[in-house]
N, C-alpha and C positions, 0 to 999 in steps of 0.2 A: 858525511852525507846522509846516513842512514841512521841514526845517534836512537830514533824513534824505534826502529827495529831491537828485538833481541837477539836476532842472528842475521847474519849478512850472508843468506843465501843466494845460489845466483840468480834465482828468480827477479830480485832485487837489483842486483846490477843489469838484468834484460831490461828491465822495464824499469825507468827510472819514477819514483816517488812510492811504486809497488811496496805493500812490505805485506810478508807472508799473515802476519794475523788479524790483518783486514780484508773484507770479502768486496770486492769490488762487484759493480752491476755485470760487468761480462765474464767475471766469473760465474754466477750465479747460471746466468745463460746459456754458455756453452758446456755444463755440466761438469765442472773437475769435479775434486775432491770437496768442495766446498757444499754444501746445504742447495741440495736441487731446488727449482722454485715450481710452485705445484702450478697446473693447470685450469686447475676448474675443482667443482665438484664432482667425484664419484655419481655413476646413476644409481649405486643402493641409496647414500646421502639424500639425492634427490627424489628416491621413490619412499624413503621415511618420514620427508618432511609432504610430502601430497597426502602419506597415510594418514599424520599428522592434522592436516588444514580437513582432510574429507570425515574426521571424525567431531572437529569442532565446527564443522559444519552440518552434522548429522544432529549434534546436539542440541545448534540452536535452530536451523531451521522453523520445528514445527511448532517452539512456541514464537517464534515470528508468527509461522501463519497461524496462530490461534489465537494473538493479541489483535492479529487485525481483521477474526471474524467477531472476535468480542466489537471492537470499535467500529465494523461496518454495522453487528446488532444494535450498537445504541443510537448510532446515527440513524437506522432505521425508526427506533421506537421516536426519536426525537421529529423526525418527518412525520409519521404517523399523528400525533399530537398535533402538530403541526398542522395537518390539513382538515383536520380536527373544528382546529379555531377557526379556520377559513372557512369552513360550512358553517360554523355558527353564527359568524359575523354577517356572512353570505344570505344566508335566512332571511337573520333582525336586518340587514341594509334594506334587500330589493321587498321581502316580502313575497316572495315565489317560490317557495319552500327551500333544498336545497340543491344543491346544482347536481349536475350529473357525469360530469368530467374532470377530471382536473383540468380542461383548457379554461372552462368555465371561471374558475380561481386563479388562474393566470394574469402574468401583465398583457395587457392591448401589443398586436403584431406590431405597429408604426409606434415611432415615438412619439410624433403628433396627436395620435388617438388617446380620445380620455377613458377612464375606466367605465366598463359601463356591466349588463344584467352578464354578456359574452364572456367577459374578457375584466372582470372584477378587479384585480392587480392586486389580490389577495395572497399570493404564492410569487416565486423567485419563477425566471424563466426556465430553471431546470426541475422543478417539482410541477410548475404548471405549465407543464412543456404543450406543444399541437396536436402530441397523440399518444395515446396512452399505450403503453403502459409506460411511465417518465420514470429515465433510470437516473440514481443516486448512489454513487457509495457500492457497489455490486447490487443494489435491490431496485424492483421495479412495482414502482404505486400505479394505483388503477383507480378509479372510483367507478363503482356500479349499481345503477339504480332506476329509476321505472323511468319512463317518457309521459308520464302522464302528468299534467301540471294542476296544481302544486306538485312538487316530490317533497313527500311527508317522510319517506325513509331511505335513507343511504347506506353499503357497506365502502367503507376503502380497504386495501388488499397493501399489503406490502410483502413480498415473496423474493427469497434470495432467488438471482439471475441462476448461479451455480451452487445449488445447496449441497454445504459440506465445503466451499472451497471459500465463497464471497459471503455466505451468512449461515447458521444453522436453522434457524427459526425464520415460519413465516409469520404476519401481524396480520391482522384486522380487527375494523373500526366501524360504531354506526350509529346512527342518529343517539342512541340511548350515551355516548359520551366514553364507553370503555373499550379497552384496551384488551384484545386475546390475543394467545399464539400458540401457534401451530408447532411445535419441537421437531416433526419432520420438515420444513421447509414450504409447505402447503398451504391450501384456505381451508384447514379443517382445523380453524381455529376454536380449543377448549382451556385453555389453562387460561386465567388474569395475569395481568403483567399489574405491577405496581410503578 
């Protein structure tokens, strides 16, 4: 009956098909002699592997956040350019020098309204947003310039929201076509951007 066994213990004869050196599940369970079955993780295991994730987490963090003030910086300089062309085009179109808003280089509020001296449709609804300062990317453009018409000179501003966290550097732009920035976050722009 038992021919699989190497000894015919009474264990064996209790429990019919039983044979001492195989572990059954309710062995394992009710704890004989047989290989206890663990429960979980220890909390040291548990508080090495947190050690573990909070230190490959310390590592990448921060060039996370400094690849994406690198790419809110260039998306800024690329806006800036950007509105750039919209004052020049803005100019050569109407002929009334150049505008003095960004709403001005914006699309028309209705979709039915055509572009017109207001509302040029020169810029995307979020660079030529209805009031300035129009945020993008962590930074916020401005255009600033006289009320007196023609407008012969323009500055535009691009200034991180949270400088140090959304951009490091602030821009500005003006009639003359170039490009400065401010390395504190600021409009005390002196350095050329290329």
């Amino acid at each position: 009956m038992f021919a699989h066994c190497k000894s015919r213990s009474p264990r064996c004869k209790h429990r019919p098909g039983a044979c001492p050196n195989r572990i059954s599940p309710r062995d394992l369970l009710s704890g004989t002699d047989f290989v206890r079955a663990q429960r979980g993780f220890s909390i040291v295991e548990l508080f090495i592997a947190v050690a573990i994730i909070l230190v490959i987490c310390a590592i990448a963090v921060p060039g996370l956040l400094h690849s994406r003030v690198v790419a809110n910086e260039s998306l800024a300089v690329a806006s800036m350019r950007e509105i750039d062309t919209a004052e020049s085009a803005y100019a050569n179109t109407y002929g009334n020098g150049f505008a003095n808003s960004l709403t001005q280089l914006g699309p028309p509020t209705s979709s039915n309204a055509k572009v017109s001296l207001n509302a040029a449709g020169l810029l995307d609804s979020q660079l030529g947003c209805s009031h300035q300062p129009c945020l993008r990317a962590g930074y916020g453009f401005a255009i600033i310039g006289t009320t007196v018409k023609p407008i012969q000179t323009y500055r535009s501003l691009g200034m991180p929201i949270h400088p140090g966290i959304t951009g490091g550097r602030g821009y500005c732009n003006d009639q003359t076509h170039r490009l400065f920035a401010d390395p504190d976050g600021n409009a005390n722009c002196n350095q050329p951007v290329r």
